[in-house]
N, C-alpha and C positions, 0 to 999 in steps of 0.2 A: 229321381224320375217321377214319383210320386208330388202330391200337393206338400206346397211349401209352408213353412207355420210363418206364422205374420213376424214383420221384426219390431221386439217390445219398446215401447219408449224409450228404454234405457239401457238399448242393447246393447253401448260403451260398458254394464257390468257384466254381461258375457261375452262380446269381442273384445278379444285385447288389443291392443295395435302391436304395429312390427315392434315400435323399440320395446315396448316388454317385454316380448317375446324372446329380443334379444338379452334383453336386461337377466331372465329368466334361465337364458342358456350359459349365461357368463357365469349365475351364480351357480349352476352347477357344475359346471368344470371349475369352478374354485373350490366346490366344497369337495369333489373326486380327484384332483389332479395338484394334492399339493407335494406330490413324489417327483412330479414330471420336470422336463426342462421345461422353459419358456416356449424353445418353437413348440414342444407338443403339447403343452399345454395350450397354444393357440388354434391347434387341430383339434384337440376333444370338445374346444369350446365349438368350434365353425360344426364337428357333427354332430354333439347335444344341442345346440340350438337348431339345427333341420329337424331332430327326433320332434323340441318343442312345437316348430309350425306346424311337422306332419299330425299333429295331435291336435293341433288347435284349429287346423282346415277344415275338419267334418262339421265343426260350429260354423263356420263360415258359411257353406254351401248349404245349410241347413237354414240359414235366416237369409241366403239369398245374397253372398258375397262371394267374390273372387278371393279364391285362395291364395295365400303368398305364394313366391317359388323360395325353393331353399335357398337356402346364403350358399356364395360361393367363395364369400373372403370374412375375415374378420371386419367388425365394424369399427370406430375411431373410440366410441364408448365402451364396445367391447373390449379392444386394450387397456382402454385406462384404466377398465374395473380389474382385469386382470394383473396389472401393473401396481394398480396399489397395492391388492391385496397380496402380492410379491415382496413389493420394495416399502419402506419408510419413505413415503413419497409426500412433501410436504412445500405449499408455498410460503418460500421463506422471506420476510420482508426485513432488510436488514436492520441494525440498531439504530437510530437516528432519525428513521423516517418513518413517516404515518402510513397506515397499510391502501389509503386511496392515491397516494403519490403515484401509483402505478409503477412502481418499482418491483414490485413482490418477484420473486425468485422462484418456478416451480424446479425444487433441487429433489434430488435421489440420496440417502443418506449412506455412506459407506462402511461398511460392519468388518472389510479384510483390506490389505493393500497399501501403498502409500498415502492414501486420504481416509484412512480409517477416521473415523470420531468425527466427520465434517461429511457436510450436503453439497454433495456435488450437481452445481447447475445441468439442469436437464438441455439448454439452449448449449452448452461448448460440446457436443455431438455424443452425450451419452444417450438422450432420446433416441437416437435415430439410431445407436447399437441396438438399443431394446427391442424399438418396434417393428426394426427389418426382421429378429427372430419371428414377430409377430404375424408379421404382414411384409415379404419382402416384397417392395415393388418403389419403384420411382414418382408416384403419385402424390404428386406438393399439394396437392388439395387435402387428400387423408391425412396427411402430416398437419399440413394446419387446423384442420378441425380437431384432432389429439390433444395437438396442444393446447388449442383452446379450452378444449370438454377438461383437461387439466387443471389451467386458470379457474374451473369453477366445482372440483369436483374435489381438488386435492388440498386437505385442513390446513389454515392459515396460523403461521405460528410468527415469533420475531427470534431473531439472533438477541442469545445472549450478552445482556451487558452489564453484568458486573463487572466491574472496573482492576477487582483482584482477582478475577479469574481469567488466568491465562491459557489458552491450548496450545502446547507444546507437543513433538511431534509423536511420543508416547504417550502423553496422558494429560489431564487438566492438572493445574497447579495453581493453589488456593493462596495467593501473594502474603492474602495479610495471615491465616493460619497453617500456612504451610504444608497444609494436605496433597497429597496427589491424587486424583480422582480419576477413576474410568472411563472412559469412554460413553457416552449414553446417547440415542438419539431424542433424549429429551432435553439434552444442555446441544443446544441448536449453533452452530457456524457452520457457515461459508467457507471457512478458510482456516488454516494451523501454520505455527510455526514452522521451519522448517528442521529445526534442533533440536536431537532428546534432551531430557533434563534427568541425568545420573541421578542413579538415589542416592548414594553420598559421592561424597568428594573424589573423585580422580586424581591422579596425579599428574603434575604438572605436564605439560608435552611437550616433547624435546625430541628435534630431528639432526639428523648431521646430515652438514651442510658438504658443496662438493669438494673444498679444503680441507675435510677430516674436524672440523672446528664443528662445535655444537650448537643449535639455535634452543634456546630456552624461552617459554612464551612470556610466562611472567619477568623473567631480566630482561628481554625486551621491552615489554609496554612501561616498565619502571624508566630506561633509558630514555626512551622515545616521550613518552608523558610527563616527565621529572616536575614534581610542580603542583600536576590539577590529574594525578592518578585518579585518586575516588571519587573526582568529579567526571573522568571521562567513561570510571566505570560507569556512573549513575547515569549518563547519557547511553549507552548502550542498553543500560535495564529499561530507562525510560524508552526506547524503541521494542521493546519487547513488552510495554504497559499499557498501549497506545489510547486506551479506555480511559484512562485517569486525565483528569484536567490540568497538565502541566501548566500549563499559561505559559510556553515558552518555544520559543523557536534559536536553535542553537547555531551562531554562526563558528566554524572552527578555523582559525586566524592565522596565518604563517606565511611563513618565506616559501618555496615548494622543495622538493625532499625533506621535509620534517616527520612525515607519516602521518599527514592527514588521508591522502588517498587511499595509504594502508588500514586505516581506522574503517573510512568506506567500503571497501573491500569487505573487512572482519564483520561489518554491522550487515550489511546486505546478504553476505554467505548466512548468519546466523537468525536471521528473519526468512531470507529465502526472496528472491529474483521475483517471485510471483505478486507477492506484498509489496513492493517496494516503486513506487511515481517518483519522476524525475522532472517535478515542473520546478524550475526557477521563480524566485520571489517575485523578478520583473514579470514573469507571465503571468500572475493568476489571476488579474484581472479582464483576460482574454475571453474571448466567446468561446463555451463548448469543452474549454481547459482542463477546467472539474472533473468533465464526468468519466477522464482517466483515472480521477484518483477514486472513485468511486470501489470500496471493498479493500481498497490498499491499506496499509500499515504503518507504515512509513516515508516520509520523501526525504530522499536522497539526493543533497544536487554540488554536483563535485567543482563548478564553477558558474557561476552567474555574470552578466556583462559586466566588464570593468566600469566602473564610474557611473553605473546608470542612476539614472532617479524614479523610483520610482513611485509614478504619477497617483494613483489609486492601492491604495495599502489596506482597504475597507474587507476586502474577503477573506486576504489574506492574515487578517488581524481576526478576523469571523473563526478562520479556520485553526490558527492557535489554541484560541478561547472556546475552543468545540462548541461555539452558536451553530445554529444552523443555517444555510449558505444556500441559496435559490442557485440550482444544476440545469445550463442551458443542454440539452440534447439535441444532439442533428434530428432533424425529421420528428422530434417528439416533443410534448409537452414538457415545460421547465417541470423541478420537481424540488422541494426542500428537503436538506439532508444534513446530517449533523456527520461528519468524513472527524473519522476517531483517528490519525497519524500524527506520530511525530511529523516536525517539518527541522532535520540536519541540513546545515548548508557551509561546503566548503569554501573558504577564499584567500588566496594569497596577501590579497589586500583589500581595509574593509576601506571602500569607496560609494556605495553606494547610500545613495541621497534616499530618505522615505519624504515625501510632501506633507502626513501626518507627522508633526512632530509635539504631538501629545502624550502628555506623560504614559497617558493607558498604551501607548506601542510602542515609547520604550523601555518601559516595564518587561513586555514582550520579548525583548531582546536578551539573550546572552553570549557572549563573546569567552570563548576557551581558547586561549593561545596558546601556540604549541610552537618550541622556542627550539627543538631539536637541530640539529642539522646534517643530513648525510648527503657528502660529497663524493663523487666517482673513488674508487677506491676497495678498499678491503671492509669499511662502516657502511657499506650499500649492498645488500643482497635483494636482487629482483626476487629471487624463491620468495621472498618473505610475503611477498605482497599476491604476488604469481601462483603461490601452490599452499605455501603452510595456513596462512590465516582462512584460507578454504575448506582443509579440512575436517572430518566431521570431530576428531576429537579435541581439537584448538577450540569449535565449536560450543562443544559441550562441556567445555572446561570452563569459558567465557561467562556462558548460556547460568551455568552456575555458580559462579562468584557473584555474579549482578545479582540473581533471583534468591541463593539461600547463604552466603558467607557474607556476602554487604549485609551489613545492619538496615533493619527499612526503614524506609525515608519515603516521603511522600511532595518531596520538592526538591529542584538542585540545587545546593550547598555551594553557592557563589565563594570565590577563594579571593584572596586579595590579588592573586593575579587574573583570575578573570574582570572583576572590579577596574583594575585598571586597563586591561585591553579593552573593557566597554567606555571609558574614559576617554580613552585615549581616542578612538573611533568616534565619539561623539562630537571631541573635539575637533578630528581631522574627518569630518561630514562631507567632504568636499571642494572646500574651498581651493585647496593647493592644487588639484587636481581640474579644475574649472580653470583654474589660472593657467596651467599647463597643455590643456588642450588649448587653450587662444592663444597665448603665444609662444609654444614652443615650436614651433614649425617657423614662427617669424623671426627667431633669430638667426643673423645671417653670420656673425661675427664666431670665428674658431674658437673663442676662447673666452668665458662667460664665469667671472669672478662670482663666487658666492655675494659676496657684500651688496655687487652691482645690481645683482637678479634678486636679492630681498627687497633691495631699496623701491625697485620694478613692483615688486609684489604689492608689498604695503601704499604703495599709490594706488593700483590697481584696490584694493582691497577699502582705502580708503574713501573711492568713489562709490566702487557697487553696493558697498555694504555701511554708509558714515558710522551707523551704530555699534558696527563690531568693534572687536578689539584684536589686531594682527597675531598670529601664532606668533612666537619665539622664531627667530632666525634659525635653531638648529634643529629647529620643528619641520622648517618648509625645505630648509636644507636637505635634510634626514629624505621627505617625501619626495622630492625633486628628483634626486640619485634613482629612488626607485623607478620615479614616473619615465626618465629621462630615455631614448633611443640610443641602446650600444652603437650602433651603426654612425649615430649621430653625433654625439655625445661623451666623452668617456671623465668621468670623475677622477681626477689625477691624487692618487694616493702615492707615499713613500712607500720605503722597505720593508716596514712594521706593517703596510697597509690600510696607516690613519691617514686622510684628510694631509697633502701637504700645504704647508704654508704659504700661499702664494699670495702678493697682495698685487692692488691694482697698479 
């Protein structure tokens, strides 16, 4: 009520403004409330900070200012402050990308539970757990300024990439010296395995089946793999490596009930559903494709179009060779990324045509045939595929043969028979198949000699292509049978079930 004192030139170093004020009040219920829960720790901060204004008003009105009114909520910086200094709160930018990509990740890191050892995204609705203790209300504005003051408050780190360091669902596992390592929010991911890794060896796993008959894992995969065992193991360790520069994309080759889909099954349970993109070779040159597999581990693709060709092999060859790969996004700027996954791909039969037929993509290629055969019967259990290979201890039995009883290898050990189902594939690229979509529809005649429909072929083949030189007869024969419509069609065998002798 008295005379007012003048306001000094530089009354900003005795007025503070609001947000210090708040800033002011946030530090002090962090420094008093590290007992509390989260909601009350957001109540001691909203009435230590009215203590700070009530105290900082008499300055105000003294130089001639309108006093604040007290807070009646928490502010969006208030939480954050409060939030960091709760959680390992950290934007994580994953491995492969530059931290301006606009990718960065603000993740919460997880210290109990099933995402122990990994930063879980603040965006898949753990933010929004936190700061309803804070601030319960439906206000999408406060929510987005959070998250922003986030983006700029919370230290920028990147996902680990060593390439032998692997997170399994207990602990880090050091590939190349074999250590297990703890948990830290200094060794930074996204994302873990889904499979402990035993510290030593388990024993084999073995269930009885609903016959009283025993399933044994290892006399399984021996039966079903007979042939390219240690290479199918290293294909499985190699999905659990995905860091390492394989250079390879594995097609797995077979008639169907062989246990490729089982294999599938076993690899995806053991990675874990969450890791695992399902784009087809044919797709990845699609707009927008990518940025599913973005954080993924592995792709997984149980059948791709028969016979397709596919046009553009350029990303998909990128993505092998862990270059990095321009990621279109709906609504959002492209962004480069270097996507660390195996890419497994299952098919009955290899038909499809790559337009890159450059030594560098088929070098790319490996081809594992699997020559098994389970036919309806007592040699066919659905459990197998259905429940055992699910398991966590088939899992963990798997999880460690690939990682500590395989001798390591830091490339797949090509067998003579994968060598020749890539041979054999390279040579049957399409051609038979090309032949057989054009004219099999157009024969009219019930009854279609081998001899007659080679001699077809190699005219055909002699036109489109002068420079080649025709498969063998029992080549295009062999592929024909396959290609051909039961419905339409039926390949007349004898009693033995070869080939009968029929001539023209």
């Amino acid at each position: 009520d008295g005379p007012q004192e003048a306001v000094p030139e530089r009354a900003v170093d005795v007025l503070r403004s609001y947000d210090d004020l708040q800033i002011e009040g946030a530090q002090r219920a962090i420094a008093e409330g590290s007992e509390l829960s989260l909601r009350d720790l957001g109540r001691l901060c909203v009435n230590l900070t009215g203590e700070v204004v009530l105290a900082a008003n008499p300055d105000r009105k003294r130089f001639g200012r309108i006093g604040f009114l007290l807070p009646g909520k928490l502010s969006p910086t208030q939480a954050a402050m409060l939030l960091l200094a709760r959680y390992e709160i950290r934007h994580v930018v994953p491995d492969g990308t530059k931290a301006d990509d606009g990718l960065g990740l603000v993740a919460i890191y997880q210290d109990e539970g099933p995402l122990e050892g990994t930063y879980r995204r603040v965006d898949l609705g753990l933010l929004d757990e936190l700061s309803d203790q804070l601030y319960p209300s439906n206000n999408e504005l406060w929510f987005k300024e959070l998250e922003r003051i986030f983006d700029i408050l919370a230290p920028g780190v990147t996902e680990l990439s060593d390439p032998d360091m692997i997170p399994m669902q207990d602990c880090w596992y050091h590939y190349r010296t074999g250590e297990r390592l703890p948990f830290d929010p200094e060794r930074v991911t996204l994302s873990k395995f889904a499979t402990r890794l035993p510290a030593a060896e388990p024993a084999v796993p073995e269930f009885t089946n609903e016959d009283g008959s025993v399933w044994n894992a290892w006399q399984w995969f021996e039966e079903t793999f007979a042939g390219v065992e240690q290479l199918v193991l290293q294909v499985i360790g190699m999905c659990l490596r995905p860091g390492h520069d394989w250079r390879k994309m594995v097609y797995l080759v077979g008639k169907g009930l062989n246990g490729k889909g089982t294999l599938i099954e076993l690899i995806r349970a053991i990675v874990g559903v969450d890791l695992v993109a399902m784009i087809p070779p044919s797709k990845f040159g699609g707009q927008f494709v990518l940025s599913q597999a973005i954080g993924k581990r592995v792709n997984l693709v149980d059948e791709d179009d028969v016979g397709k060709f596919i046009e553009d092999a350029a990303i998909l060859k990128q993505v092998i060779s862990r270059d990095p790969v321009s990621v279109d996004r709906k609504h959002k700027e492209p962004l480069a990324v270097r996507l660390a996954m195996a890419v497994i791909v299952s098919l009955n039969e290899v038909t499809q045509k790559f337009k890159d037929k450059s030594q560098a993509m088929d070098d790319r290629l490996m081809f594992v045939p699997l020559t098994a055969r389970f036919v309806d019967g007592a040699t066919k259990n659905p459990a197998i595929k259905g429940d055992y290979v699910r398991r966590a201890e088939v899992c963990e039995w798997f999880a460690y043969q690939v990682l500590v009883a395989l001798p390591k290898y830091w490339k797949l050990d090509e067998t003579e028979a994968s060598l020749a189902a890539k041979e054999a594939a390279r040579e049957d690229a399409g051609h038979v198949v090309a032949y057989w979509k054009e004219f099999g529809a157009r024969w009219h005649r019930p009854f279609l000699p081998y001899e007659m429909v080679y001699a077809h072929y190699r005219a055909w083949r002699g036109k489109v292509n002068p420079g080649g030189t025709p498969e063998a007869q029992k080549v295009v024969t062999a592929r024909l049978k396959e290609l051909v419509d039961p419905e339409q069609l039926v390949p007349a065998t004898n009693d033995e079930g070869k080939d009968m002798e029929l001539s023209l």
